[in-house]
C-alpha positions in Angstrom: -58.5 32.1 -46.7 -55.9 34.1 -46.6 -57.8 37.1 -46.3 -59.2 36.0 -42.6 -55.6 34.6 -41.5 -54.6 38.6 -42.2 -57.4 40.0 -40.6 -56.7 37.4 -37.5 -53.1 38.5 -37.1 -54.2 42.2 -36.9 -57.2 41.8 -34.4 -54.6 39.4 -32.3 -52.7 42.2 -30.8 -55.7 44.1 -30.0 -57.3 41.0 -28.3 -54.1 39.8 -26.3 -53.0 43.5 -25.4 -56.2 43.9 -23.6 -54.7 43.3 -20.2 -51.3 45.0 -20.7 -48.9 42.6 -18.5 -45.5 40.9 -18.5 -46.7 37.5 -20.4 -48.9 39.2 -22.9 -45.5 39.5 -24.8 -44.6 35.7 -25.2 -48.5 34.9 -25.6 -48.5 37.2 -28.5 -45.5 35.9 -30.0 -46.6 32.2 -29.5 -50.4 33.5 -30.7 -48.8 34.6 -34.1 -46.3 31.6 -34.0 -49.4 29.5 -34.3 -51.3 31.2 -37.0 -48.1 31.0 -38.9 -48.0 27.5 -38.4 -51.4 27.0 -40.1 -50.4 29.7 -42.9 -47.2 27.7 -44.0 -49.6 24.3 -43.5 -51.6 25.4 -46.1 -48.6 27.1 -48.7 -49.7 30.8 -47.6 -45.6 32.0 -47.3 -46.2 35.2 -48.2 -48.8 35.2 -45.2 -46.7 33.0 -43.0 -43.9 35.6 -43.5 -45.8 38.6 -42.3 -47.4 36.9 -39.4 -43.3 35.5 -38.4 -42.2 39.1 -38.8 -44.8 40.0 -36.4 -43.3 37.4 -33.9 -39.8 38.7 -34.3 -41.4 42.4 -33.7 -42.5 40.6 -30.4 -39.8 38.4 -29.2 -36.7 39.0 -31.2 -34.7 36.1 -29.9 -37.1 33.3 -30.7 -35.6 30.4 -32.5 -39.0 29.6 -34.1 -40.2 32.8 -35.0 -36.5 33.6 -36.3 -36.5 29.9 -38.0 -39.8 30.1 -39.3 -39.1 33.4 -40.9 -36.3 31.9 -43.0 -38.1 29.2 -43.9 -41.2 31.3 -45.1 -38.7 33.6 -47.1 -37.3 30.6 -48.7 -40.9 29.3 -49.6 -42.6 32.4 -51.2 -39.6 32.6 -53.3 -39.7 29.5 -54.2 -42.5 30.0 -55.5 -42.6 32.6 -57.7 -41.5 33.2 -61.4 -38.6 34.5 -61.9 -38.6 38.5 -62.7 -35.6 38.1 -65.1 -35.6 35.8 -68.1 -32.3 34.5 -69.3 -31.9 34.4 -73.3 -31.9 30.9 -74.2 -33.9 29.5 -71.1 -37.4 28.8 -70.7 
C-alpha cells in the first residue's frame, strides 16, 4: 500500500503539470493534500509526511499542508522506538 501511494505522489506532478498554467499550482498542492489525507487515514506518517512536504514545496503558505506536516511529524515519531535506551527503563 504504501508503495502505490509513493508511486502516485511522483506520477502526480507529471500528470497535473501537463498543461503548465496558473492553477496547476494550488491543484497540485490540493492533489497531494488529498493523498496525504488518505496516507495519515490509514497510519502511513512517514508517507503522509513526504507527500505534505511536497505540498509545502507547492504552496508554502498553506495552513493544511503546513498543519498536516506537523501533525505527520508528530505521528511517525510517535511511533517509533526509541534510538536511546535509558539504564533502568524498559
Amino acid at each position: 500500500m504504501k508503495m502505490a501511494v509513493v508511486i502516485a505522489a511522483l506520477l502526480l506532478p507529471t500528470v497535473l503539470l501537463a498543461s503548465v498554467t496558473e492553477t496547476v499550482v494550488p491543484s497540485t498542492c490540493v492533489a497531494y493534500l488529498a493523498v496525504a489525507g488518505t496516507a495519515m487515514e490509514s497510519g502511513d506518517f512517514d508517507v503522509a509526511l513526504l507527500l505534505y512536504e511536497k505540498a509545502v514545496e507547492r504552496d508554502p503558505h498553506s495552513r493544511e499542508a503546513l498543519a498536516g506536516r506537523l501533525i505527520a511529524f508528530a505521528g511517525s515519531y510517535d511511533s517509533k522506538e526509541p534510538y536511546i535506551k535509558i539504564a533502568g527503563q524498559d
